[in-house]
C-alpha positions in Angstrom: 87.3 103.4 82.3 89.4 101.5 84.6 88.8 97.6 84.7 89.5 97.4 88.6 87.1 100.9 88.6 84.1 98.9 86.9 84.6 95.6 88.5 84.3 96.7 92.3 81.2 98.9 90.5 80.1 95.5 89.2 80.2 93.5 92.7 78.5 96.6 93.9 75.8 96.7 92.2 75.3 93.0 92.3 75.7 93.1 96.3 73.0 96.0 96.5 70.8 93.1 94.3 71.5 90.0 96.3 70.7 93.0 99.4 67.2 93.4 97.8 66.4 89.6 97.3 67.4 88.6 100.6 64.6 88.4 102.6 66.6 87.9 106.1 67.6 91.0 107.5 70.9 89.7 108.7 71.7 88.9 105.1 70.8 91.7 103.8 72.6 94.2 106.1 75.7 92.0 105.2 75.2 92.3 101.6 74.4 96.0 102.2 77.7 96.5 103.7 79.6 94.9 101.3 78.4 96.8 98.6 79.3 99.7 100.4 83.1 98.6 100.8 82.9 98.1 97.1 81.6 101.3 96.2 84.2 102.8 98.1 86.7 101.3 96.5 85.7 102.0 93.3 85.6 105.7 94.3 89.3 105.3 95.2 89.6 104.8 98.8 92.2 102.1 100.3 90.4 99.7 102.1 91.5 96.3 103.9 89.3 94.2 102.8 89.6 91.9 105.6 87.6 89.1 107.6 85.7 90.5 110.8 84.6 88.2 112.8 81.9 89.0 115.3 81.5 87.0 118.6 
């Protein structure tokens, strides 16, 4: 398998678990949505990966 494949998998996975420990729901939308950036990364999609910020 493809080390850049199974790291963004990684960060995934670990961002759906820091999702489920979080127990505000800010944080865990945040987390959420990061781990779905990663996972779509890892299925091959180009993403910029940038800062939003939100006013």
């Amino acid at each position: 398998m493809d080390p850049d494949l199974d790291y963004y998998r990684t960060r995934a996975s670990e961002e759906r678990a820091r999702a489920a420990a979080a127990s505000d729901p800010a944080v865990r939308a945040a987390h959420r949505a990061m781990a779905e950036r990663y996972e779509r990364v890892a299925a091959g999609e180009r993403l910029t990966l940038g800062i939003v910020e939100r006013g």
